[in-house]
C-alpha positions as CSV (number, residue, x, y, z in Angstrom):
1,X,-62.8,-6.2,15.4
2,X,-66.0,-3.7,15.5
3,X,-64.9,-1.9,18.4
4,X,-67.6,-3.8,20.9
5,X,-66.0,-6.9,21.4
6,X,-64.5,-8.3,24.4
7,X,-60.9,-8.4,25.4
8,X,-58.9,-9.4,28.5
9,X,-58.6,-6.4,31.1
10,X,-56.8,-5.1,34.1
11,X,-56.6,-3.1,36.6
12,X,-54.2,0.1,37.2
13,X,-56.8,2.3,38.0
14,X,-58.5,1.7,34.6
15,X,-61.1,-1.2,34.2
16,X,-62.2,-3.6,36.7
17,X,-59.6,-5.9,37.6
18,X,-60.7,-9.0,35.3
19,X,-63.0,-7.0,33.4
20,X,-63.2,-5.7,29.4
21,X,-62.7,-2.8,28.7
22,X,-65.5,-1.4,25.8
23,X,-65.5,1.2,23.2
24,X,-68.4,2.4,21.4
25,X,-67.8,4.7,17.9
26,X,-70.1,7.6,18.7
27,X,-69.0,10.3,16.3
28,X,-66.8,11.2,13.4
29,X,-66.5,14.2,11.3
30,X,-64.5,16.0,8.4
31,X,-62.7,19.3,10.5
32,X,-60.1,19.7,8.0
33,X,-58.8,19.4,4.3
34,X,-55.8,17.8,4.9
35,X,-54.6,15.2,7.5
36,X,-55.1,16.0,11.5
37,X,-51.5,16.3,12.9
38,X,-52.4,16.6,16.1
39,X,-55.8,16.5,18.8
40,X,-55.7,17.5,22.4
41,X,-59.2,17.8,24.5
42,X,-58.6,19.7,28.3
43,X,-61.5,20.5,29.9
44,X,-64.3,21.5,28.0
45,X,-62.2,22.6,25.2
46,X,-60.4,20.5,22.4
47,X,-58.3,21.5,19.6
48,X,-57.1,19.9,16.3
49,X,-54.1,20.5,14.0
50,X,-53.4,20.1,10.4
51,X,-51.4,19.9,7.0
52,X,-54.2,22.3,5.6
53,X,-52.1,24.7,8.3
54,X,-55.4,25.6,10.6
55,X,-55.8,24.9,13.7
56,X,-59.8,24.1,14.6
57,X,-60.9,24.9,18.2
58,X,-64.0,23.2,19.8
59,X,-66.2,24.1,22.7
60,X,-68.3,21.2,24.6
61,X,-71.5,21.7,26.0
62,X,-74.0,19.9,28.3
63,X,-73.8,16.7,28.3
64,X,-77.4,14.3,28.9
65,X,-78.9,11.4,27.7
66,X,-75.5,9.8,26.4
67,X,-75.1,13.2,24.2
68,X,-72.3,15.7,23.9
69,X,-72.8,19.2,22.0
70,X,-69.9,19.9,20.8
71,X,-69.7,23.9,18.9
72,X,-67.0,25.5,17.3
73,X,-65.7,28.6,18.3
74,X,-66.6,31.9,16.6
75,X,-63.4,32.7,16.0
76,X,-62.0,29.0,14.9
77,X,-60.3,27.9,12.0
78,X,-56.9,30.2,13.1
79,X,-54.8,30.7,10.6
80,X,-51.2,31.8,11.3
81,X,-49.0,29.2,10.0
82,X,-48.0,29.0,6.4
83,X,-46.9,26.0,6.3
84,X,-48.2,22.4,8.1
85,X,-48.9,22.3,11.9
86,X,-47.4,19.6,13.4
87,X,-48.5,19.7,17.1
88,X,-50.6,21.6,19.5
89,X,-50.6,21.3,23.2
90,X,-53.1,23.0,26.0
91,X,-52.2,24.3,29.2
92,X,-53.9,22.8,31.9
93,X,-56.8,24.8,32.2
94,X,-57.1,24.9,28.8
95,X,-56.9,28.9,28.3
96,X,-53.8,29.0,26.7
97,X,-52.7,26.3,23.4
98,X,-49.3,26.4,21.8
99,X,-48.7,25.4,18.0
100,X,-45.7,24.9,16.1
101,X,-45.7,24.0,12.4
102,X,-43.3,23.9,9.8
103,X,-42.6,27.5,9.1
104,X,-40.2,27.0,12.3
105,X,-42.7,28.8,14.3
106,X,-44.4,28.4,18.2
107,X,-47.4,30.5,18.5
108,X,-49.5,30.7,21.8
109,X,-53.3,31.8,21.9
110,X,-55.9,32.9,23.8
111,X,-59.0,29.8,23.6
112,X,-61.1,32.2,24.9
113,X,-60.9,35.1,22.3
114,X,-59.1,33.2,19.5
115,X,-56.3,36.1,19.6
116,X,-52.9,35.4,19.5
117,X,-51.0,36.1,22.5
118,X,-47.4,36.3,21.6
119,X,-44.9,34.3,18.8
120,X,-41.7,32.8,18.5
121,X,-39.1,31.3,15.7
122,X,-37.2,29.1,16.5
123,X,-33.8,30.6,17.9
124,X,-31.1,29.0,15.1
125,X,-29.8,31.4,12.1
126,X,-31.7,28.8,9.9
127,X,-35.4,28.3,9.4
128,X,-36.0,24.8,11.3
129,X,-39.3,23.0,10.7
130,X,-40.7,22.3,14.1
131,X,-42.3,19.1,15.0
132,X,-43.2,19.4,18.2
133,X,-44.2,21.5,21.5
134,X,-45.7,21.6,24.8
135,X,-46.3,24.1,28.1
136,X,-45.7,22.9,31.4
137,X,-47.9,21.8,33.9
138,X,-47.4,25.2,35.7
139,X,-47.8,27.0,32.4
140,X,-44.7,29.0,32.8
141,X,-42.3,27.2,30.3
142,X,-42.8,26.1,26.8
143,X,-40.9,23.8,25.1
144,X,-40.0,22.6,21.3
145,X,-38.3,21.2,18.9
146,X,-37.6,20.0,15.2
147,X,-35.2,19.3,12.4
148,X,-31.9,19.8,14.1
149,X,-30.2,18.9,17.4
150,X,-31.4,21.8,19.4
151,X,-34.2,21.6,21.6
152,X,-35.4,25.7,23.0
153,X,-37.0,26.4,26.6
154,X,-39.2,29.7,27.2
155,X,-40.4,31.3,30.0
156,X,-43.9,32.0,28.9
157,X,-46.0,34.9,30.7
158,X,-49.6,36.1,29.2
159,X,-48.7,40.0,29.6
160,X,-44.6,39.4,28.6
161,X,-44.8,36.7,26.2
162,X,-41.7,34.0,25.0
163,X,-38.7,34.7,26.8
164,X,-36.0,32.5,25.7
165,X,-33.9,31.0,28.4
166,X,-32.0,28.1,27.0
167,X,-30.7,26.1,23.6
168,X,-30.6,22.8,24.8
169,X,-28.0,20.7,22.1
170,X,-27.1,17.1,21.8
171,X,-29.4,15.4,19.6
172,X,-27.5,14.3,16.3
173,X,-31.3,14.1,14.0
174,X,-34.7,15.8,14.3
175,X,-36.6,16.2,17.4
176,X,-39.7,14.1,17.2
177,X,-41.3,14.8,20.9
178,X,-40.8,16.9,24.1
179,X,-43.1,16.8,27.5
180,X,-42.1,18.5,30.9
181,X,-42.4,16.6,34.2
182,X,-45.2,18.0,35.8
183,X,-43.2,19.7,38.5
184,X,-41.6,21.9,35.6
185,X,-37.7,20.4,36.5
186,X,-37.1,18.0,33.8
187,X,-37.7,18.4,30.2
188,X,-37.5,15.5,28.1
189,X,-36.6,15.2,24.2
190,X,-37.0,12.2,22.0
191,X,-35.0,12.0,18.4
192,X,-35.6,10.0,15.0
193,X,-31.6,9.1,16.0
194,X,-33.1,6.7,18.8
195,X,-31.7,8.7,21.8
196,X,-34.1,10.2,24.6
197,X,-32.3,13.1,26.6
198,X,-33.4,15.2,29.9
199,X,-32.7,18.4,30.8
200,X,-32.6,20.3,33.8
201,X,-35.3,23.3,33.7
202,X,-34.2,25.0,36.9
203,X,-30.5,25.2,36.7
204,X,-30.5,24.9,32.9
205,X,-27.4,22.8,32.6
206,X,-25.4,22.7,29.1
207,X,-25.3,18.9,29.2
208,X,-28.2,16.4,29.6
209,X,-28.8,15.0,32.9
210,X,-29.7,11.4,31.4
211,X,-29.1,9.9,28.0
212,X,-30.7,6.7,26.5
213,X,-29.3,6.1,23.3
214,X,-30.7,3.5,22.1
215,X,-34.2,3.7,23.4
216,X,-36.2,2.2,20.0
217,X,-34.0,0.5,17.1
218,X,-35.2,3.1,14.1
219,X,-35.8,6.1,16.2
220,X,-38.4,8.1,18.5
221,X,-41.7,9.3,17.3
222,X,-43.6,10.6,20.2
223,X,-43.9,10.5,24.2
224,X,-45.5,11.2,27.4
225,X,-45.8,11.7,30.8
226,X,-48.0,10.3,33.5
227,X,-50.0,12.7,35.8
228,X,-49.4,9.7,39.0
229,X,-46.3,8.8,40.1
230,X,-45.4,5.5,40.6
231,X,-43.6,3.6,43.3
232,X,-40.1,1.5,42.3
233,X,-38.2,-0.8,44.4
234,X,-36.2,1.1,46.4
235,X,-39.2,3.0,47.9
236,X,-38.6,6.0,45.5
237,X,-41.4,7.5,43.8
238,X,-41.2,7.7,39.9
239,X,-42.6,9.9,37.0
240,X,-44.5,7.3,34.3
241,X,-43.1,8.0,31.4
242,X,-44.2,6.5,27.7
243,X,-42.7,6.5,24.4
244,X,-43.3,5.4,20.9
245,X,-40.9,4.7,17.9
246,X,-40.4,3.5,14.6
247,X,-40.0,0.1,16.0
248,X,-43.5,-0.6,16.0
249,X,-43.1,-0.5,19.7
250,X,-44.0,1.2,23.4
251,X,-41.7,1.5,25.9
252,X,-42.3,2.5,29.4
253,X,-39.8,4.2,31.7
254,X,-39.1,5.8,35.1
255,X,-37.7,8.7,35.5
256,X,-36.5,9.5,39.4
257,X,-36.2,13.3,40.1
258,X,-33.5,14.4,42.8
259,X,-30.9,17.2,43.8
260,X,-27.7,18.2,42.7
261,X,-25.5,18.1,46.0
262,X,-24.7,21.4,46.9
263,X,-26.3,23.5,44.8
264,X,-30.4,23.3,45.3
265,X,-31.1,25.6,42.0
266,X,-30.3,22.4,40.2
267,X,-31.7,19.4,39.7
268,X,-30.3,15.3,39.2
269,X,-32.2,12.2,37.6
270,X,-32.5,8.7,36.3
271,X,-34.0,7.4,33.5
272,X,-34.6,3.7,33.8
273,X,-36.8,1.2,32.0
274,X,-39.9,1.0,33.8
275,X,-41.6,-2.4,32.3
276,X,-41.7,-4.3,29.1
277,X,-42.4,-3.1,25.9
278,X,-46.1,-2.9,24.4
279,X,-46.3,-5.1,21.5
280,X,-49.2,-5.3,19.5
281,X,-49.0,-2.4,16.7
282,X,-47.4,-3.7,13.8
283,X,-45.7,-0.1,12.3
284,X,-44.6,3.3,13.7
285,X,-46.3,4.9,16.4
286,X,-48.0,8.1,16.1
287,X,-48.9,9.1,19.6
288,X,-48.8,8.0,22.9
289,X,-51.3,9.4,25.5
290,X,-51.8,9.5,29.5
291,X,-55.2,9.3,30.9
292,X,-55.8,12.5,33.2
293,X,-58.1,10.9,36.1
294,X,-57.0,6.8,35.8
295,X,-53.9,5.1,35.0
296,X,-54.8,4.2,31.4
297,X,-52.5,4.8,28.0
298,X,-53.8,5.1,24.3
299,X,-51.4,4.8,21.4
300,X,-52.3,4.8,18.0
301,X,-49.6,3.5,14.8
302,X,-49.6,3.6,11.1
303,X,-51.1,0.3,10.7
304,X,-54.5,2.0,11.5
305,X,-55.3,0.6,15.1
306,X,-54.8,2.5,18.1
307,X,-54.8,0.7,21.6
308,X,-56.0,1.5,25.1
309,X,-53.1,0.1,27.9
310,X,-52.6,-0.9,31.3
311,X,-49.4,0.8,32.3
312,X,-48.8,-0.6,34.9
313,X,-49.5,-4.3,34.0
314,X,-48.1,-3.7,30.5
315,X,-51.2,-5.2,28.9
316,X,-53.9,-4.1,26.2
317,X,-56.6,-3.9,27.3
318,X,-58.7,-2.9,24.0
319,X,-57.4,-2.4,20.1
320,X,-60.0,-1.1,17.5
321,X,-59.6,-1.1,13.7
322,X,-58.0,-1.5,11.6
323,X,-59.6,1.6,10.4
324,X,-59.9,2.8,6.4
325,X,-57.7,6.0,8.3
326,X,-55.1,6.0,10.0
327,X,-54.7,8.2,13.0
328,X,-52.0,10.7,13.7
329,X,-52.7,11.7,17.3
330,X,-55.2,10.5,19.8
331,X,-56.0,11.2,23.6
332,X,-58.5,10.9,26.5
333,X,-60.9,13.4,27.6
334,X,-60.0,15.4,30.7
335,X,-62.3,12.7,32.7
336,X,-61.2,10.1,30.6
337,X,-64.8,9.1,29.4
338,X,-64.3,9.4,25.7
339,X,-61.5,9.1,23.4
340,X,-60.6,11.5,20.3
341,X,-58.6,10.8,17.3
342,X,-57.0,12.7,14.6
343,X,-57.1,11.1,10.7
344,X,-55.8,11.1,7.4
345,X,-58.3,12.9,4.9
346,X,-58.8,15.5,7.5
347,X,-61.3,13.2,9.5
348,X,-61.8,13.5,13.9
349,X,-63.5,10.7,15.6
350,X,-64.6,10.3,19.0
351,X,-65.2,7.1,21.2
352,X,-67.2,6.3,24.2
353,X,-65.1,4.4,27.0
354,X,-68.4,2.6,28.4
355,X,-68.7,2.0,32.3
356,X,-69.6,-1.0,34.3
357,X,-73.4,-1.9,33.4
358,X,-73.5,0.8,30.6
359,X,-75.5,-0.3,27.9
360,X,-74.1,0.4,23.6
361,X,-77.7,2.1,23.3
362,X,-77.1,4.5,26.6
363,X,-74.4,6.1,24.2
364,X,-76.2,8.0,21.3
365,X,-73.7,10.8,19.9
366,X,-71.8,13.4,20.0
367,X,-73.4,16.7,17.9
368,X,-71.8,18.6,16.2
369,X,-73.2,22.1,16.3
370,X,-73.6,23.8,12.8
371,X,-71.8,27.0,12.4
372,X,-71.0,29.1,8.9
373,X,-67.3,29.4,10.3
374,X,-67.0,25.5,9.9
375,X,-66.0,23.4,6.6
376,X,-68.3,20.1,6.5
377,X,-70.4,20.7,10.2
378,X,-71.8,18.4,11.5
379,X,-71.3,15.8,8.5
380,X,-71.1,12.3,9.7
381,X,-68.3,10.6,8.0
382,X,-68.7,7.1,9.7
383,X,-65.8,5.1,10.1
384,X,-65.6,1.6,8.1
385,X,-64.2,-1.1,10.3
386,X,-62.4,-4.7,9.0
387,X,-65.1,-7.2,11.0
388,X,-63.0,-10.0,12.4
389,X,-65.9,-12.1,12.5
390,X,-66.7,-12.6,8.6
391,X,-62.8,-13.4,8.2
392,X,-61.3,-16.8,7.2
393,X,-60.3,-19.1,9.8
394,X,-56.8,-19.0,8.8
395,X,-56.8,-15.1,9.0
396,X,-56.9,-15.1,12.7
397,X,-54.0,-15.8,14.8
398,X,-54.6,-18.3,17.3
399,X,-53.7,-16.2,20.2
400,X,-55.6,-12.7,19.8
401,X,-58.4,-14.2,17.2
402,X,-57.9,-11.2,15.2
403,X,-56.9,-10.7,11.6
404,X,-53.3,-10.6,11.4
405,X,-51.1,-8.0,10.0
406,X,-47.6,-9.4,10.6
407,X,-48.1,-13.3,10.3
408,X,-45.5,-15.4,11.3
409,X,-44.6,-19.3,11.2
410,X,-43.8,-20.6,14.3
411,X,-42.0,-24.2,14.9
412,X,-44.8,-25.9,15.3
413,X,-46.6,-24.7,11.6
414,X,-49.3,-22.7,12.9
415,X,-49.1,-18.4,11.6
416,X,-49.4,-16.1,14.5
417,X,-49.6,-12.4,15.2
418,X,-45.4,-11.6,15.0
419,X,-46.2,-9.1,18.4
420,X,-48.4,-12.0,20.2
421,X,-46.0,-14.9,19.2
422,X,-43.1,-12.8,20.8
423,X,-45.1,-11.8,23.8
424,X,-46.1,-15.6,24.4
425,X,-42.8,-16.9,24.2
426,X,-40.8,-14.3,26.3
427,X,-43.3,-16.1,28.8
428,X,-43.6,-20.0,27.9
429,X,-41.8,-22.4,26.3
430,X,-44.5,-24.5,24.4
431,X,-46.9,-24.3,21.4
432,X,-49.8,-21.7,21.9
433,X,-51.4,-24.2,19.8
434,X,-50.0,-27.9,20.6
435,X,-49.3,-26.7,24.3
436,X,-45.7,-29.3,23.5
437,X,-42.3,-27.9,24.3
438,X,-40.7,-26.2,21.2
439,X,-37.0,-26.7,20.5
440,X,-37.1,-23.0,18.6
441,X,-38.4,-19.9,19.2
442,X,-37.4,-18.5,15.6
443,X,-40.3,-17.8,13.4
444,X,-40.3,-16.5,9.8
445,X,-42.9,-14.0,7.9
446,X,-45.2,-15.5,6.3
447,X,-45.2,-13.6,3.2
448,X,-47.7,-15.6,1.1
449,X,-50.3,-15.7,4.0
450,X,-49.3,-11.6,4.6
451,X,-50.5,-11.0,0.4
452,X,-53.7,-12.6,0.8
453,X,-54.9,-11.1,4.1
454,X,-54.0,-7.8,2.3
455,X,-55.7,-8.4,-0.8
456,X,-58.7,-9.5,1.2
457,X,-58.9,-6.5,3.6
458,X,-58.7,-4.4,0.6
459,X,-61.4,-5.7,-0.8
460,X,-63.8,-5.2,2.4
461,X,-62.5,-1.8,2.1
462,X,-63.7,-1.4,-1.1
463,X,-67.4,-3.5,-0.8
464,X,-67.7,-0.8,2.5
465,X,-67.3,2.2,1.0
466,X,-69.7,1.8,-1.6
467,X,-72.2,0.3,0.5
């Protein structure tokens, strides 16, 4: 896939009901040494994270004839960490962006002057690598967590700093992800031991309002929360909530906010499955992002795709790559017109959601404005994409006509797409291919067919990158 061809859409406040949704690659660039760890883009600000232990800090400017200026600030790279950052996370007007890394530290800054407004380690006896942070919606708490079971809450004023409040514990392995409802009540925490916990902010119980302990097979990687609420059975309206794991899976889940009886500091919830999985990445997931304007989801795995949902009808609604890079993060711009991407080898990429009636060639670029502060600026790095079309037949799986990464054998002796095959039969009980019943749904790797796609996409890796 080259990123321009058609796939089935949906609705939910995304594309057209019936209608593709299209990506165009309008920009890539090398911001960092090292892998990106992390991208966020509020506003007219974006920031990036890294191993090289910088964080890089962006400024857009006037957007007109399908361009976007795009400067660094005078005071970016930042350099506080010594050791890798591992997430970063804007408040919502973008003034304010926490990082933690693995030193065991959460810093906060000021986007508009680059300074550091206040700093705090993470409150164990121990130095704890951090993995990951975030500010509420409000701005007033920050969150994070790492390698250990504890998960710390700060109040978070500009003039007073990081007030610790509570040491949330109950995880038994490393905290992978954390995002506040965007009331501030809840706080949620996600583990590499599979379990997904959430906390009261308000009356800042000991215990954990819900546990899900098994909520993916190998463990947690990352997670999110909708800024829409949506509406369950019972009437009751629901926070959208989204998380990744080493399953190769998405799951989506409700989370229903209420009152402890009696005692109205405090706060009661549920935390219910809220659809079927998203299959279609075919190793771990590295981020999982909200739209801010429509109800739209990006993920983005290990196996070098990343994937734009419906959340609501639980359906793709566009995949590009697979990609020479993976990506480590990835989210929508603050009107949801482009998405950004974080790489391996340091790289950050930018696509152009393209509108009803919007034309490839509307979309030029987004410039990158040369400054002596920044490595590499303005340096195009294009990205190299696996063209479906030049593929073998037999390299396709029947269902998705796209290259296959996990091919399987099904009953009938045709090799599908493992996450498509699943998808189709949790739905019909005949051949994709035949359209006859099938006795079996039980289909095996096809480990011969799996080598030779390999060794052929490895190859059009190579003949790209010295074209």
């Amino acid at each position: 896939m080259n990123g321009h061809g058609k796939v089935p859409g949906g609705g939910g406040g995304g594309a057209a009901d019936g209608a593709p949704l299209r990506l165009k690659v309008v920009s890539s660039f090398k911001a960092h040494a090292n892998d990106v760890t992390s991208v966020q883009w509020t506003g007219n600000v974006m920031a990036s994270g890294s191993a090289d232990k910088t964080i890089r800090v962006w400024k857009t400017g006037g957007r007109s004839a399908g361009q976007v200026e795009l400067h660094e600030m005078s005071y970016s790279p930042m350099r506080e960490h010594y050791y890798h950052v591992q997430c970063l996370h804007f408040s919502s007007f973008g003034n304010t962006l926490a990082t933690c890394a693995t030193d065991g530290k959460v810093v906060l800054w000021d986007t508009l002057t680059g300074s550091q407004i206040t700093a705090a380690n993470f409150p164990l006896p121990a130095l704890m690598a951090l993995r990951c942070c975030r500010i509420s919606s409000d701005s007033r708490l920050v969150a994070a967590g790492g390698d250990g079971d504890a998960v710390a809450l700060w109040s978070f004023d500009r003039t007073q700093g990081l007030t610790l409040l509570k040491v949330f514990h109950g995880h038994e392995a490393t905290i992978t992800c954390v995002c506040f409802s965007h009331d501030g009540a809840f706080l949620l925490s996600g583990s590499s031991g599979a379990d997904i916990r959430v906390w009261d902010c308000r009356g800042l119980q000991d215990h954990a309002l819900c546990v899900w302990r098994d909520a993916h097979d190998l463990g947690c990687t990352c997670m999110d929360m909708a800024a829409y609420r949506v509406s369950i059975s019972n009437g009751d309206a629901a926070f959208h909530v989204a998380t990744g794991g080493y399953d190769n899976t998405i799951k989506l889940w409700h989370l229903i906010a209420g009152k402890s009886a009696g005692d109205r500091s405090s706060s009661s919830a549920k935390f219910l499955p809220g659809g079927a999985p998203l299959l279609g990445h075919s190793a771990d997931i590295c981020s999982v992002r909200f739209a801010n304007q429509t109800k739209l989801l990006i993920s983005c795995s290990s196996d070098r795709t990343f994937i734009v949902w419906d959340p609501i009808r639980s359906c793709a609604l566009k995949r590009v790559g697979p990609l020479t890079k993976y990506a480590r993060s990835c989210c929508f711009s603050s009107d949801d017109q482009y998405v950004m991407a974080g790489f391996s080898g340091g790289l950050v990429g930018f696509w152009k959601i393209l509108t009803d009636g919007e034309e490839d060639s509307a979309v030029q670029s987004i410039t990158v404005g040369r400054d002596s502060t920044m490595m590499n600026a303005g340096r195009a790095v294009p990205f190299q994409f696996l063209d479906d079309t030049n593929a073998p037949e037999e390299f396709l799986c029947p269902i998705t006509q796209e290259i296959m990464r996990e091919p399987v054998v099904a009953e009938d002796g045709k090799s599908y797409e493992k996450a498509a095959i699943s998808l189709w039969f949790q739905k019909h009980d005949t051949s994709p291919h035949t359209n006859l019943p099938v006795r079996s749904k039980v289909v095996l790797l096809n480990l011969n067919l799996k080598a030779l796609i390999s060794k052929w996409s490895l190859l059009q890796e190579r003949t790209a990158s010295e074209a």
